[in-house]
N, C-alpha and C positions, 0 to 999 in steps of 0.2 A: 624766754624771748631771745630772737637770734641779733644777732647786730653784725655790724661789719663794723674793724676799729684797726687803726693803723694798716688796711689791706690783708686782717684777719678776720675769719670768723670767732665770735665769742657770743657764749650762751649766757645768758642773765638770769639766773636759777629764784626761787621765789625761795629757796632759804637760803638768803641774803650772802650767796655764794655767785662766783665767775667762772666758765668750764672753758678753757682754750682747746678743743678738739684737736687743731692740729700739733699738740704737744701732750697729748693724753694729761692735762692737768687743770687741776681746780685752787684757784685763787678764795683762799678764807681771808679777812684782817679782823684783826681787834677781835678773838677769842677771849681774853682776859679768865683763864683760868684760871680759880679760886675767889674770885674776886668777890661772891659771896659770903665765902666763909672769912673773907677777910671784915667783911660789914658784920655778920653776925660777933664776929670778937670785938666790934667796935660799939655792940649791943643795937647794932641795927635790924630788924628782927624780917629779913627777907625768907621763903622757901629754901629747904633742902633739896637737894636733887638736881640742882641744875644744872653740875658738872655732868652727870648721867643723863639729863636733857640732850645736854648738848651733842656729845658723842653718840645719841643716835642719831640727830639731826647730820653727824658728819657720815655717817653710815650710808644714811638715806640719799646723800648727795653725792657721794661715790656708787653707791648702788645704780639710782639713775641716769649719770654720768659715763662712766665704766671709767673712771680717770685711774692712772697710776700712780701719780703723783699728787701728794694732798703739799702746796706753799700756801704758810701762812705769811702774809705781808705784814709782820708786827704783833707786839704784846701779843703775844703767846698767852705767857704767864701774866698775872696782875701783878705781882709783889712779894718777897722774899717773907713775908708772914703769912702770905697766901700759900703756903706748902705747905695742908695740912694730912694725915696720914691716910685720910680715906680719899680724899680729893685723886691724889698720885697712885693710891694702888686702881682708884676705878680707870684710869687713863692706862698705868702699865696692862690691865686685863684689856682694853679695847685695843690697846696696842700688843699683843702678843697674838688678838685674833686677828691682826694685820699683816702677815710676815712678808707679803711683795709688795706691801705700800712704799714710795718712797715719798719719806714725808722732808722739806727744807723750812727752815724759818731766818724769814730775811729780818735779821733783831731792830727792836723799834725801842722806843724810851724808856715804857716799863721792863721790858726784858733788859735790860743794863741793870736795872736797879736790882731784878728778882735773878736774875743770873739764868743762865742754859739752862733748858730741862735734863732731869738726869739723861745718862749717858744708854741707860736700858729703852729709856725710849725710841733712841739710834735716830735721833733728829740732828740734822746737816745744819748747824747754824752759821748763817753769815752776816755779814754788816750788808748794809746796801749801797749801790744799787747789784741784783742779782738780773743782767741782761738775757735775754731769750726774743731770738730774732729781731722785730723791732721795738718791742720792748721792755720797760728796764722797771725792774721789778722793786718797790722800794715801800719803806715805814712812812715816811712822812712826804707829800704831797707838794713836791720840788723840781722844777722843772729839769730835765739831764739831758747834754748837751746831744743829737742824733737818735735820739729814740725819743717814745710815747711811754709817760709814765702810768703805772699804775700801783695804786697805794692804797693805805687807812689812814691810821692818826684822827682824822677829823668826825669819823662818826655821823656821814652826813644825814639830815632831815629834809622834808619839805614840812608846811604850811598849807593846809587846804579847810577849804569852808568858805563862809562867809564873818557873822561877825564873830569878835575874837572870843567868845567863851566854848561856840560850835565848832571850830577850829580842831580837825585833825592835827596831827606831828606824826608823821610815818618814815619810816628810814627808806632812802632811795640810793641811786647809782648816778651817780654826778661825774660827766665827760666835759672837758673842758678841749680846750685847742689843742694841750699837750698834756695835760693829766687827766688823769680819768680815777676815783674817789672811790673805794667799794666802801658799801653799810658796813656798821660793827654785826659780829656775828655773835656775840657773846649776850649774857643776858645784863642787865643793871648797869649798862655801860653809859646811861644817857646820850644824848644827842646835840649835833650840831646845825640849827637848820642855816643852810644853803642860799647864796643870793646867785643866781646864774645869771653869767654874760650873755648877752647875743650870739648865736651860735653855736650855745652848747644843746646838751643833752643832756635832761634826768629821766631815770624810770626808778615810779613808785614801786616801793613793795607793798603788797591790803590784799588780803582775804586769799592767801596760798597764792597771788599772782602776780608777777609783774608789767606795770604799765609806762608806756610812754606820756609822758605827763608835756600837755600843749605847752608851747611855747609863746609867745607875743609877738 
């Protein structure tokens, strides 16, 4: 879905990515890589594979995309036990099939604690905010002073149904007057549902699509 945002075009991808065409890039947040294998050591008995999941999911949205630049807005990484040895080589092999990506990560909370990713994956890391025309690229969903922010951190959700046991929880895209909210992209990240003001903007994400979700 196309929107118009700060007097940009921006595409809203249905794997819970943002494509800004006029900057050849795609905004990920909240990847939290490893962040399975760190539950499985905690004996929580989640899937294998979803680092490998993931990274085609990132494949697929540069594919259709044609972006050059992959910014991640935050947690990157889950946590400095979350470096386990199959985790980082499946990411160095999708990063070694990437050799003109350029990939940045604007460092969010967990990335402090799990530290940079190694050095071979040649990720740009910085604090935030990471400004691009008019807006200002950040971790956590704070409003900066002459730009429109766009973030993670919060993982947002909706609420849809009727009574509460029939009740969907889908991750969506939450636009505010000055921030704007991208979905976690990562898997087992849980969720934050969303209470919007008057006058914003969510669009769901369900069934490969994204929707504009009515307003009141």
């Amino acid at each position: 879905m196309e929107i118009a945002l700060a007097g940009e075009r921006m595409h809203l991808l249905a794997g819970r990515a943002a494509h800004l065409p006029a900057h050849d890039m795609l905004l990920v947040a909240d990847a939290h890589i490893g962040k399975a294998h760190s539950f499985r050591r905690l004996g929580v008995p989640v899937p294998q594979g979803t680092t490998d999941d993931m990274l085609q999911r990132l494949d697929a949205l540069l594919h259709a995309s044609g972006a050059t630049h992959l910014v991640f807005l935050g947690d990157l990484l889950h946590s400095a036990r979350a470096r386990s040895p199959a985790t980082w080589a499946a990411v160095q092999r999708w990063r070694d099939q990437q050799p003109g990506l350029r990939l940045t990560l604007v460092r969010g909370n967990h990335d402090r604690h799990a530290g940079d990713p190694p050095p071979a994956w040649e990720v740009h890391c910085i604090d935030e905010p990471l400004m691009l025309g008019p807006f200002a690229l950040c971790h956590h969903p704070a409003p900066q002073p002459g730009a429109y922010v766009l973030a993670g951190h919060l993982h947002p959700a909706v609420r849809l149904g009727g009574r509460a046991h029939d009740r969907l929880r889908l991750p969506c895209f939450h636009f505010g007057a000055r921030v704007g909210v991208l979905p976690a992209f990562g898997a087992f990240t849980g969720s934050h549902v969303v209470l919007p003001q008057p006058g914003d903007r969510v669009f769901v994400v369900h069934d490969d699509r994204v929707r504009a979700l009515p307003m009141a």
